[in-house]
C-alpha beads as a LAMMPS data file, in Angstrom:
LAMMPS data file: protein, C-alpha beads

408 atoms
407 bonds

1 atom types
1 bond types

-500.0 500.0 xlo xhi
-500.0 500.0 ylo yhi
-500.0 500.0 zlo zhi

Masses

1 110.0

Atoms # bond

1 1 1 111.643 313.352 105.761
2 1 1 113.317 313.920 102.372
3 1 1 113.717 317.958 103.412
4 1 1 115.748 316.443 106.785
5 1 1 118.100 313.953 104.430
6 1 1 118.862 316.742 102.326
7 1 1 119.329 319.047 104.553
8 1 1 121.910 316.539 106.729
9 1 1 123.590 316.186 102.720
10 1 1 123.951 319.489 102.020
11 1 1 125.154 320.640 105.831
12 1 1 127.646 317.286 105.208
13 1 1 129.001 318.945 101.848
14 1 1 129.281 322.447 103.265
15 1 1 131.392 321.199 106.517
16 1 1 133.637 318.578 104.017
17 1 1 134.306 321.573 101.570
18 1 1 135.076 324.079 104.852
19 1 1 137.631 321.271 106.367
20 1 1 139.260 320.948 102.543
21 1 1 139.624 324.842 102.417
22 1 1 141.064 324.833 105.624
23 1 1 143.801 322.410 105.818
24 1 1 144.128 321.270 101.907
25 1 1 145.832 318.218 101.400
26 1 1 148.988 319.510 99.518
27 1 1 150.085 321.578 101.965
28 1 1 151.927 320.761 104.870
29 1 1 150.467 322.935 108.024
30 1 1 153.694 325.702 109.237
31 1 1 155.668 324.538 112.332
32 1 1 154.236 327.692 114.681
33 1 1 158.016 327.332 116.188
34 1 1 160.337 326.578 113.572
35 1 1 163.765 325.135 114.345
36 1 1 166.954 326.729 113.262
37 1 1 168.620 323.891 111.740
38 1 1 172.357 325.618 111.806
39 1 1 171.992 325.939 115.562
40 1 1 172.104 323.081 118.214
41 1 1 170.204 323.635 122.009
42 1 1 172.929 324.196 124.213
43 1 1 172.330 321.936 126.893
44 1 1 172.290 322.663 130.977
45 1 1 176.641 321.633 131.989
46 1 1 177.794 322.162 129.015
47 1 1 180.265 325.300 129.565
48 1 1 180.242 324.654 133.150
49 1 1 183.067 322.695 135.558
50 1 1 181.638 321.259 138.283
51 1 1 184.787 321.431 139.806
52 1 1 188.710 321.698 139.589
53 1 1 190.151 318.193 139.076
54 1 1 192.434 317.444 141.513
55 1 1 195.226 314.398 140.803
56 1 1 197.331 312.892 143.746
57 1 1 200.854 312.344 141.803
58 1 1 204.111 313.240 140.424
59 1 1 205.786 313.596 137.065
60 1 1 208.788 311.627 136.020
61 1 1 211.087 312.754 133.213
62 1 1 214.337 310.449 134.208
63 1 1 215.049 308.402 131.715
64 1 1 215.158 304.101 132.754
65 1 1 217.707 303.221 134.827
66 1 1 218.173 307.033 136.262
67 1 1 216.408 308.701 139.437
68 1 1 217.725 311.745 139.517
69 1 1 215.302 313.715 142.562
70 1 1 215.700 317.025 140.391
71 1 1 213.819 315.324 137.592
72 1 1 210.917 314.048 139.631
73 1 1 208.153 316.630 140.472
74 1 1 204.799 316.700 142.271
75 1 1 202.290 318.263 140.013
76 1 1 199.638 317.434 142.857
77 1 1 197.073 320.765 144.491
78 1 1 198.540 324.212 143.242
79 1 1 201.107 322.535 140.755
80 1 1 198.730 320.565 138.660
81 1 1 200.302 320.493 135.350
82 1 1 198.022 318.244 133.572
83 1 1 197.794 317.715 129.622
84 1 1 196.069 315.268 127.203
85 1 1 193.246 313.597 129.287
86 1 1 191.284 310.680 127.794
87 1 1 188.252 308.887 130.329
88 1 1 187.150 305.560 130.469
89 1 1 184.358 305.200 132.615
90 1 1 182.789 301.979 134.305
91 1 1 179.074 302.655 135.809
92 1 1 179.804 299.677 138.206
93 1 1 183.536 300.168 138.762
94 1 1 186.544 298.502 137.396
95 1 1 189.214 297.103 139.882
96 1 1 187.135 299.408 142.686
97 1 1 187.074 302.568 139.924
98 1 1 184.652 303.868 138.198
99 1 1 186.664 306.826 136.075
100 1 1 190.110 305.767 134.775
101 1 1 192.229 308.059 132.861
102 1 1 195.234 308.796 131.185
103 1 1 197.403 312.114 130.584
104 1 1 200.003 313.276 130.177
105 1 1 201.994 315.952 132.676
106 1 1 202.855 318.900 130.510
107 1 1 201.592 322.282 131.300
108 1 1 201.448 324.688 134.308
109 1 1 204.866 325.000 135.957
110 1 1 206.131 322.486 134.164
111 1 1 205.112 324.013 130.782
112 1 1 207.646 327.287 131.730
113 1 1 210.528 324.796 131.594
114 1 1 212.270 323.935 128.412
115 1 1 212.461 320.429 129.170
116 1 1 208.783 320.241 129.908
117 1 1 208.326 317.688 127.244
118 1 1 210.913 315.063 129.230
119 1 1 207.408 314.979 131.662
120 1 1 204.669 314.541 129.020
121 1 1 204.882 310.230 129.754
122 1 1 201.795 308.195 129.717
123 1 1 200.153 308.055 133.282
124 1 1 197.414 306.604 134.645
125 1 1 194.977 307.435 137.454
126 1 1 191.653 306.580 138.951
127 1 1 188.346 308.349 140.446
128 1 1 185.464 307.228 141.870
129 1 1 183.573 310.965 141.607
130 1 1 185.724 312.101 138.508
131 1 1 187.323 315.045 140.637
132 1 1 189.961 313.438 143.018
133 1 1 192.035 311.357 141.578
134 1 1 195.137 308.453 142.690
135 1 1 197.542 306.786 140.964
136 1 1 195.683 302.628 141.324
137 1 1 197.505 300.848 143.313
138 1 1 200.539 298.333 142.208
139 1 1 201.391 300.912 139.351
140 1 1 204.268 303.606 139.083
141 1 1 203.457 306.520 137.248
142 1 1 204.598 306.968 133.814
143 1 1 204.153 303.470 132.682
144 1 1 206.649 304.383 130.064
145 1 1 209.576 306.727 129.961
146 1 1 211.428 308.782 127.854
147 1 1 214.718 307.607 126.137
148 1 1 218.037 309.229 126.896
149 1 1 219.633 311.229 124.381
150 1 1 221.667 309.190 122.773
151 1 1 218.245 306.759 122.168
152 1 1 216.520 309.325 120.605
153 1 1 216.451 309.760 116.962
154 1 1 219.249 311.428 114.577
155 1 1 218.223 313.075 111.450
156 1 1 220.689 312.472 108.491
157 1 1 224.062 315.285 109.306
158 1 1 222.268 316.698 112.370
159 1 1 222.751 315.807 116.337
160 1 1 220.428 313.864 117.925
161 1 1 216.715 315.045 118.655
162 1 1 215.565 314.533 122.303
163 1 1 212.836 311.861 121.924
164 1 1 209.386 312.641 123.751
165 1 1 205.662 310.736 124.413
166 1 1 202.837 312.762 123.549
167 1 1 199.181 312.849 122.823
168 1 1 197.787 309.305 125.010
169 1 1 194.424 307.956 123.906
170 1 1 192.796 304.889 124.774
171 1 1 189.396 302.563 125.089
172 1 1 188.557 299.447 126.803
173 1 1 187.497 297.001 124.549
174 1 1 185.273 295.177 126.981
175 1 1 188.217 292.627 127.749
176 1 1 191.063 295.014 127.673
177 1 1 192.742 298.976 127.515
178 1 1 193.911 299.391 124.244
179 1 1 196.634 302.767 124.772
180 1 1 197.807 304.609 121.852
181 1 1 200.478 307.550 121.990
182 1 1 202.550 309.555 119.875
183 1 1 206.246 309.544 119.902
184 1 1 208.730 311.529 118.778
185 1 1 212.108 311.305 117.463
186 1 1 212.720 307.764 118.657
187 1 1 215.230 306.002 117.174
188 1 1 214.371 302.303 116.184
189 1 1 217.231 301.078 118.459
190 1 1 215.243 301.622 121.197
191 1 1 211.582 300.639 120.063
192 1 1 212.962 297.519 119.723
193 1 1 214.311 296.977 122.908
194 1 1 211.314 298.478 124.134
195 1 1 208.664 297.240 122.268
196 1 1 207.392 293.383 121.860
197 1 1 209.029 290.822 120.116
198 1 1 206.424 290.171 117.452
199 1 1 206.516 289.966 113.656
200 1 1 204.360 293.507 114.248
201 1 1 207.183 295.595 114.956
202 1 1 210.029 293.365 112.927
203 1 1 207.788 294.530 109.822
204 1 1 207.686 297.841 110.642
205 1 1 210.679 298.375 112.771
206 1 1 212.670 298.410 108.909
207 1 1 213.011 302.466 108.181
208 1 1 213.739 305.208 110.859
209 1 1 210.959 307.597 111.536
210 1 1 211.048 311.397 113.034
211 1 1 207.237 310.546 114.334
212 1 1 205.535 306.913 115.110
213 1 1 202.130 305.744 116.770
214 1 1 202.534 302.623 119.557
215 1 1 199.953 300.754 121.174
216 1 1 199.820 298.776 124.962
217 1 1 197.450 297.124 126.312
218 1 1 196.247 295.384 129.973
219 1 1 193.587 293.417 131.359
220 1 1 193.641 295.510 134.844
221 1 1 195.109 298.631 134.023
222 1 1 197.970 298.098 136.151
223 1 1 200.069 295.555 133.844
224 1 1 201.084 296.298 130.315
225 1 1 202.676 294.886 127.654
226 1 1 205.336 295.838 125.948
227 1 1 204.941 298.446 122.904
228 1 1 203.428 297.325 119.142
229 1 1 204.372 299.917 115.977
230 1 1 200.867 300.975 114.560
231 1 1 202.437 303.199 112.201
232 1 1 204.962 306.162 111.470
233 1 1 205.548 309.344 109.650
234 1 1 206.912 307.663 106.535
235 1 1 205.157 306.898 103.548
236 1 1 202.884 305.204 102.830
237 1 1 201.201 305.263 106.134
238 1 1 201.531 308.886 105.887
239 1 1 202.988 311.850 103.510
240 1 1 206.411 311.780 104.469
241 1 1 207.178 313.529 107.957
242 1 1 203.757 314.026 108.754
243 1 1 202.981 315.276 112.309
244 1 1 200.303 312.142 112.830
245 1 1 198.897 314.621 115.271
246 1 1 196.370 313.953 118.330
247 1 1 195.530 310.383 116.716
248 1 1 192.474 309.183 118.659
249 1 1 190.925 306.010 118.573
250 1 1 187.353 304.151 118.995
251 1 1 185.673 301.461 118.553
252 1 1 182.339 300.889 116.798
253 1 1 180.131 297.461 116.185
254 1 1 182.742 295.968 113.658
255 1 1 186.303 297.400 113.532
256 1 1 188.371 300.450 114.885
257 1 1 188.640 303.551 113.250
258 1 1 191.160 306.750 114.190
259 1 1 191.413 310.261 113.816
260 1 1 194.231 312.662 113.729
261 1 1 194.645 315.865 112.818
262 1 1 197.063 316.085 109.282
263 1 1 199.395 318.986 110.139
264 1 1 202.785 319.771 108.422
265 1 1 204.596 323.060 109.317
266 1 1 205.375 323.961 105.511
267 1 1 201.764 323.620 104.583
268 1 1 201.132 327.292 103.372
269 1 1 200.250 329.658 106.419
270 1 1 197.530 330.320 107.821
271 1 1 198.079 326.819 108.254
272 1 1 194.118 324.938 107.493
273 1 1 194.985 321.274 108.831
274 1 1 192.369 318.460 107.606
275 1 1 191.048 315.500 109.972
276 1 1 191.735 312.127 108.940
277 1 1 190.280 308.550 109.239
278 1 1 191.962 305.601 109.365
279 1 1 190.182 302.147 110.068
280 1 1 191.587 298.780 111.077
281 1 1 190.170 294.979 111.847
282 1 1 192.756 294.267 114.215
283 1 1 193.742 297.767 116.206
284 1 1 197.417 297.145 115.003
285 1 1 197.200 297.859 110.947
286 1 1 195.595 301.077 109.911
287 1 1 194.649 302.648 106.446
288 1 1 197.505 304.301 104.645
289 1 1 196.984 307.902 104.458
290 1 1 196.172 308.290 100.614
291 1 1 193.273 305.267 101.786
292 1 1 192.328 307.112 104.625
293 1 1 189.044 309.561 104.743
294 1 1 189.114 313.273 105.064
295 1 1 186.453 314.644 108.049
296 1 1 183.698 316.865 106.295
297 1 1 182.238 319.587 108.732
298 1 1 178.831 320.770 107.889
299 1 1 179.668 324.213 109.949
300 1 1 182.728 325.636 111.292
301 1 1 181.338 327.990 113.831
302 1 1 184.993 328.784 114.751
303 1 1 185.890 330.456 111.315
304 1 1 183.085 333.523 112.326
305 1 1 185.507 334.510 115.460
306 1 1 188.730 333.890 113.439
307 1 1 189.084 332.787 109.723
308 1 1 192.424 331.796 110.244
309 1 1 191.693 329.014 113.072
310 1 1 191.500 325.272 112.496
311 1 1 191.864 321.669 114.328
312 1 1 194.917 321.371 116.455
313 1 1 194.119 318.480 118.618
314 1 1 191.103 316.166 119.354
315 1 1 189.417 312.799 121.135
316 1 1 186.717 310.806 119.663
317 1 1 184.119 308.662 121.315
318 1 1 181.317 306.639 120.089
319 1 1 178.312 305.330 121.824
320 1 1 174.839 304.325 120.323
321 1 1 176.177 304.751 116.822
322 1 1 176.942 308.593 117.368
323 1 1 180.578 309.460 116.695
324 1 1 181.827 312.640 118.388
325 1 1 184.912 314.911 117.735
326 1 1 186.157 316.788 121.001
327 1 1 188.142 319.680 119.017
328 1 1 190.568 321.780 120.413
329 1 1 190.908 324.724 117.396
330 1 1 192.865 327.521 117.581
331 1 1 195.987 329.425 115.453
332 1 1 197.422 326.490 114.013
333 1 1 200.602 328.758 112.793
334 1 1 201.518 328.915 116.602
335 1 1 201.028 325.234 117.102
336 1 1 198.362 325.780 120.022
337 1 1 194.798 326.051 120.415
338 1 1 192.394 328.407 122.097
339 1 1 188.962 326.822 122.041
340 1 1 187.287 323.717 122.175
341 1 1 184.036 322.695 119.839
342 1 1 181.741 319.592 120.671
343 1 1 180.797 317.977 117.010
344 1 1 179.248 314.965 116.743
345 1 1 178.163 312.469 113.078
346 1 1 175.686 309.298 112.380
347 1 1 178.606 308.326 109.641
348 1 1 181.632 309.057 111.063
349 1 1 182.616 311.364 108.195
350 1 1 179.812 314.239 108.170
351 1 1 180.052 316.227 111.632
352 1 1 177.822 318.569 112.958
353 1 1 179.408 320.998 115.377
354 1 1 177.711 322.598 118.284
355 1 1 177.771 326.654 117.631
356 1 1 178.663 327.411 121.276
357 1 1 181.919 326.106 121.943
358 1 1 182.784 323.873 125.146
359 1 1 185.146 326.498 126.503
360 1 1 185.925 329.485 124.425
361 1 1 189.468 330.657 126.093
362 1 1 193.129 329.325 127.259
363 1 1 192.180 325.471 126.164
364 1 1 193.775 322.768 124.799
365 1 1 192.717 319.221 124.107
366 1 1 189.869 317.921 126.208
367 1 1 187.992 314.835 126.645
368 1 1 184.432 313.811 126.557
369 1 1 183.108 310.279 127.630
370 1 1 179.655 308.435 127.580
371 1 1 178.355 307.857 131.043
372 1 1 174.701 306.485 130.576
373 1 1 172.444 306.447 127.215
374 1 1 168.532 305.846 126.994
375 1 1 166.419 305.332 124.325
376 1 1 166.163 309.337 124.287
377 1 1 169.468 310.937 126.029
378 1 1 173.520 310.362 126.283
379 1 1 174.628 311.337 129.843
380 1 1 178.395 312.497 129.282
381 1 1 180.943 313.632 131.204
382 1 1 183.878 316.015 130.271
383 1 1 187.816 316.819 131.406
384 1 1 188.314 320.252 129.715
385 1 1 192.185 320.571 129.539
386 1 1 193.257 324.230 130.110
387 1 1 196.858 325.386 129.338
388 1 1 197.171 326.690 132.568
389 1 1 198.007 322.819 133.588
390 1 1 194.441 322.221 135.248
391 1 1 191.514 320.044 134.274
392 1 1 187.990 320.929 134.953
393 1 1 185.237 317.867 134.800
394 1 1 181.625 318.734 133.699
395 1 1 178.662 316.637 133.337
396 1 1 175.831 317.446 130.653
397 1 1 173.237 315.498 128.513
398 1 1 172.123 315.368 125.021
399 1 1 169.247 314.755 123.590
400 1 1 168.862 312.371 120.564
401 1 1 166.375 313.761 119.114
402 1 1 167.756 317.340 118.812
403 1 1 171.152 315.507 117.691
404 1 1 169.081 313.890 114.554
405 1 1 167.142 317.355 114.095
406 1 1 170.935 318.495 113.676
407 1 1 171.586 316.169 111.043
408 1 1 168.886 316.478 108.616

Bonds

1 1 1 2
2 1 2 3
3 1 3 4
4 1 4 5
5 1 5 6
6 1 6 7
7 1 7 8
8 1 8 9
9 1 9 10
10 1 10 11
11 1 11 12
12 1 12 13
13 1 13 14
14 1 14 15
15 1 15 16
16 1 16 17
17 1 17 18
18 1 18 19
19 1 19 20
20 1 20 21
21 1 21 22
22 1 22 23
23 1 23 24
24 1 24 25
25 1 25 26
26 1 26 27
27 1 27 28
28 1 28 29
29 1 29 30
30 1 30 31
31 1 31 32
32 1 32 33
33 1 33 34
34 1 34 35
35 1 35 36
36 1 36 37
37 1 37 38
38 1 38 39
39 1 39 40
40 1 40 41
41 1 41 42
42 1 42 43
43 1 43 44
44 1 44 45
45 1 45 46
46 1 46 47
47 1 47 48
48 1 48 49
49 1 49 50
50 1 50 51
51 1 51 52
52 1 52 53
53 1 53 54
54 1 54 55
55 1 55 56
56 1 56 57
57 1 57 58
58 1 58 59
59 1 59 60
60 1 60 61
61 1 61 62
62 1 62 63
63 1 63 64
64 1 64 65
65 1 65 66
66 1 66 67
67 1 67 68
68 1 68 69
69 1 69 70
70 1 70 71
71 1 71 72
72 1 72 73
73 1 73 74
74 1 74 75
75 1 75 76
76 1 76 77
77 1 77 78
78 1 78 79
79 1 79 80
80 1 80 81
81 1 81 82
82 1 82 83
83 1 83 84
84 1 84 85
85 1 85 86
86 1 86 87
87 1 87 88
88 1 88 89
89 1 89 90
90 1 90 91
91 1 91 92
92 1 92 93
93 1 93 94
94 1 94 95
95 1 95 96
96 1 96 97
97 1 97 98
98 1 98 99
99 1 99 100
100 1 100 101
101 1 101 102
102 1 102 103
103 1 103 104
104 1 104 105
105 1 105 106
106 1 106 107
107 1 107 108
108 1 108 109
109 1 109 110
110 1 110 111
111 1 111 112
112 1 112 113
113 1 113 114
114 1 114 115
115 1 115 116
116 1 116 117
117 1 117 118
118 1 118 119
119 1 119 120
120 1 120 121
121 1 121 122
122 1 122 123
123 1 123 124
124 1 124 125
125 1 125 126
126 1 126 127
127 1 127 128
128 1 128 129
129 1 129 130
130 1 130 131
131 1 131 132
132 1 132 133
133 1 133 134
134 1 134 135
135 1 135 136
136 1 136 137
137 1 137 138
138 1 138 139
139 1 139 140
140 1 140 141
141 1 141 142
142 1 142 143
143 1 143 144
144 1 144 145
145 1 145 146
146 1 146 147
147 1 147 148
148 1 148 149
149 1 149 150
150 1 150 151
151 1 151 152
152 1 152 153
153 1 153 154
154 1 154 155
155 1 155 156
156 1 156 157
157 1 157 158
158 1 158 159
159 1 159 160
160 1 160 161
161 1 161 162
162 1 162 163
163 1 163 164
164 1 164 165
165 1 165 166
166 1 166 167
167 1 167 168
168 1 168 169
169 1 169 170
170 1 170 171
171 1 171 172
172 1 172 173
173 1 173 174
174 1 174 175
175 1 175 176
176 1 176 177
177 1 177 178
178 1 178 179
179 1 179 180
180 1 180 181
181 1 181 182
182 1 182 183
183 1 183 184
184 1 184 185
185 1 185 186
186 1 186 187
187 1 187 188
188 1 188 189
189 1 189 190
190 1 190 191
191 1 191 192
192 1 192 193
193 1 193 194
194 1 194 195
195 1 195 196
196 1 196 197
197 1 197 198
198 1 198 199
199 1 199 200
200 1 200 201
201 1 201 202
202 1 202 203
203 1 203 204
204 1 204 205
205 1 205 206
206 1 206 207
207 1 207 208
208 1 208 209
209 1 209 210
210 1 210 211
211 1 211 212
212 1 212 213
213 1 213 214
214 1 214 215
215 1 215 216
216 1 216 217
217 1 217 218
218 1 218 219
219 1 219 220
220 1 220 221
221 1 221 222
222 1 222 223
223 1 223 224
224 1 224 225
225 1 225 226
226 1 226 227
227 1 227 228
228 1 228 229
229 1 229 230
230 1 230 231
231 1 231 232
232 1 232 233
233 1 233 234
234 1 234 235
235 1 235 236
236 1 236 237
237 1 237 238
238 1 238 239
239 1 239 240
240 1 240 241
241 1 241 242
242 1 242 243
243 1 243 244
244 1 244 245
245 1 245 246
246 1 246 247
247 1 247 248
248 1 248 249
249 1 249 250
250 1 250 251
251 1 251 252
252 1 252 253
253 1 253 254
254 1 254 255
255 1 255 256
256 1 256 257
257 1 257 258
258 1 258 259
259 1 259 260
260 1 260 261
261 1 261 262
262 1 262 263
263 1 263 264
264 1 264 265
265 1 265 266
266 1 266 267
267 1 267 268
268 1 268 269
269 1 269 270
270 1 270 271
271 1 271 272
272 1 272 273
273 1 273 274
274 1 274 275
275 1 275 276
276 1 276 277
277 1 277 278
278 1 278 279
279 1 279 280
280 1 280 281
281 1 281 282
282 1 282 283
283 1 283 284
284 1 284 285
285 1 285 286
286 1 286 287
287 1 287 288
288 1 288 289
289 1 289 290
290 1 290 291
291 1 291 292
292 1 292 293
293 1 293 294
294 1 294 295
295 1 295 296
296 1 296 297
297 1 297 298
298 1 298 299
299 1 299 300
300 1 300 301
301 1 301 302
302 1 302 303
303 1 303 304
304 1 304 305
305 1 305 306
306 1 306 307
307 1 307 308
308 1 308 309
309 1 309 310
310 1 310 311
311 1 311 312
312 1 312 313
313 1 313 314
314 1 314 315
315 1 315 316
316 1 316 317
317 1 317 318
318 1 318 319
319 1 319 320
320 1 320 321
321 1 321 322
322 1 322 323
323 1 323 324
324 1 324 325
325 1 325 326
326 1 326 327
327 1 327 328
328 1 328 329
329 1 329 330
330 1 330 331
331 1 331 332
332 1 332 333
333 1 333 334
334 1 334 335
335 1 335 336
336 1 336 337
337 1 337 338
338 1 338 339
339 1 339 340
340 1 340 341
341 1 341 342
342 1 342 343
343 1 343 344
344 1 344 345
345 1 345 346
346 1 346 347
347 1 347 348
348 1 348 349
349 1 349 350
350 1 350 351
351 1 351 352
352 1 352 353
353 1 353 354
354 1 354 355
355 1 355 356
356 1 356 357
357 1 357 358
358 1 358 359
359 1 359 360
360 1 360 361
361 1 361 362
362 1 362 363
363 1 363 364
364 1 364 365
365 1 365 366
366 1 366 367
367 1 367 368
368 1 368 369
369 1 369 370
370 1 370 371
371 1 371 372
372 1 372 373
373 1 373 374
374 1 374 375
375 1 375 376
376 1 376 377
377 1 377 378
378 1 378 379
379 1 379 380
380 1 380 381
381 1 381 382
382 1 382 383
383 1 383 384
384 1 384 385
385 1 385 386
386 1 386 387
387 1 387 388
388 1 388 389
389 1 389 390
390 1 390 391
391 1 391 392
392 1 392 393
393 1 393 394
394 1 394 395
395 1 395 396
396 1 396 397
397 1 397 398
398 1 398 399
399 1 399 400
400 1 400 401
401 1 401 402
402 1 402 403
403 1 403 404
404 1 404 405
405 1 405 406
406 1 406 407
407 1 407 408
């Protein structure tokens, strides 16, 4: 009986000191498939349209009070000359919608015309399968014009500057749209007559501007109000003359935070513009820009095709505490783009960029939006904005997990 116990014993010793040499405590076993941190999964849609977007519409450039035929053109089928597309999207519908966007007319036909920027006015459509789109009914596209000449802003001992909208971004704040676009060379004449009648703008209606920021908003997305001053190109909201460009604008669980692209033409060439952050408790007053926060990127796959590209435009989104940068980078010196780059951050400061871009030729700024989220994926859906004038919509998930893998 002893001989047995010992036996068992010593046979227990052996098989404790063969599972110790084996797998020793201090070392961690090696992943048999390692992950390349630097590189993120590309996931099925991604670089894919799903189709050619087609919008049901016409562009405007008469100024109010004029309606001129020459000046109104359909940029409907084979003339779609579409530009700046943000998405908000409503899984049960909003006012008999589920996609609503806004652009701006710009490109395409239009874009070979010198006064193509009298077109690039804040409209508004609607979708229920993202790729046909109307104009909702009770609204007349733009829901803003452009001023005349003689509105428009005049630099000291010049002429006038024809004033133009540009680069519309919104979000829906679960009571409201909240519409922000960029105008330029609008002189403060006109903002005011424009704009509300609020202590807002007769604070910061006090100093004219070559660039400023406005805000609308509506309940339905047919009725809005008149235009609020969120800030201009003047100091100290930004270094003086600043191009405030491609300003986009979310909301997370406790304020609202921007981004824009800081871009002056005399910074020295090849032009390397930064991305700002601006935050705000009440969507009207933002960070100044030496308050503001510069975007860090933890890659820049676009500097290994061309170490002279950087941000020209963007859109943000946010959903389930992820905060993602659509980026439209390119030759900055040429004020254009030619790519665009998915990049995404838990912080809103650090982004991770996807290595493959989005769409790698004849793009500008683009749009992603949040259709469903799980505990372990983000369903989104995409307008890619080409310069040819046409959107393309694409549909593609993400996994979570492989987005925190991305970040560590």
């Amino acid at each position: 009986m002893f001989f047995k116990r010992s036996a068992y014993l010593f046979l227990g010793i052996l098989l404790l000191i063969g599972c110790s040499k084996d797998i020793p405590p201090t070392i961690i076993p090696i992943d048999p498939e390692p992950t390349d941190r630097s590189k993120l999964p590309i996931p099925t849609g991604f670089t894919e349209d799903i189709a050619s977007i087609k919008i049901n519409t016409v562009a405007n450039a008469n100024q109010p009070g004029s309606s001129l035929p020459e000046m109104i053109r359909d940029i409907s089928g084979q003339n779609a000359s579409y530009c700046h597309p943000d998405v908000a999207y409503f899984p049960q519908g909003f006012n008999g919608y589920k996609y609503w966007m806004v652009f701006t007319p710009y490109f395409g036909i239009i874009g070979a015309d010198r006064t193509a920027s009298l077109y690039e006015n804040p409209s508004v459509v609607v979708s229920n399968d993202g790729k046909e789109w109307i104009t909702p009914a009770g609204l007349t596209n733009p829901i803003q014009r452009r001023p005349a000449l003689e509105d428009s802003y005049i630099p000291p001992g010049g002429p006038p500057n024809q004033g133009y909208w540009s680069d519309v971004d919104w979000n829906f704040n679960g009571k409201e749209f909240e519409l922000y676009y960029r105008g330029c060379f609008f002189s403060n004449k006109i903002l005011r007559q424009w704009g509300a009648k609020s202590y807002n703008n007769a604070r910061k209606l006090n100093q004219e501007a070559e660039r400023v920021i406005v805000r609308q908003t509506s309940t339905d997305g047919i009725h809005w109000t008149p235009l609020e001053l969120v800030y201009t190109s003047n100091e100290p909201a930004s270094v003086q003359d600043n191009h405030i460009l491609s300003p986009s604008f979310i909301r997370n669980e406790t304020n609202m935070l921007s981004y824009e692209v800081d871009f002056k033409p005399n910074y020295p060439s090849p032009i390397q513009t930064n991305i700002l952050s601006r935050s705000s408790s009440n969507g009207l007053d933002f960070t100044p820009y030496k308050n503001s926060k510069q975007v860090k990127f933890i890659n820049k796959p676009w500097l290994e095709l061309n170490k002279n590209y950087s941000t020209w435009h963007l859109q943000a989104a946010y959903i389930d505490g992820y905060y993602f940068l659509c980026l439209a980078v390119g030759n900055v010196d040429r004020y254009t783009s030619d790519m665009n780059y998915l990049a995404y951050s838990k912080d809103g400061v650090n982004f991770r960029v996807f290595e493959k871009p989005l769409a790698s030729w004849n793009v500008y700024r683009s749009a992603v939006f949040a259709k469903s989220s799980s505990l372990t994926k983000i369903e989104f859906g995409a307008v890619i904005g080409y310069k040819s004038g046409a959107f393309g919509y694409r549909e593609f998930k993400l996994d979570k997990k492989v987005l925190e893998d991305g970040l560590k």
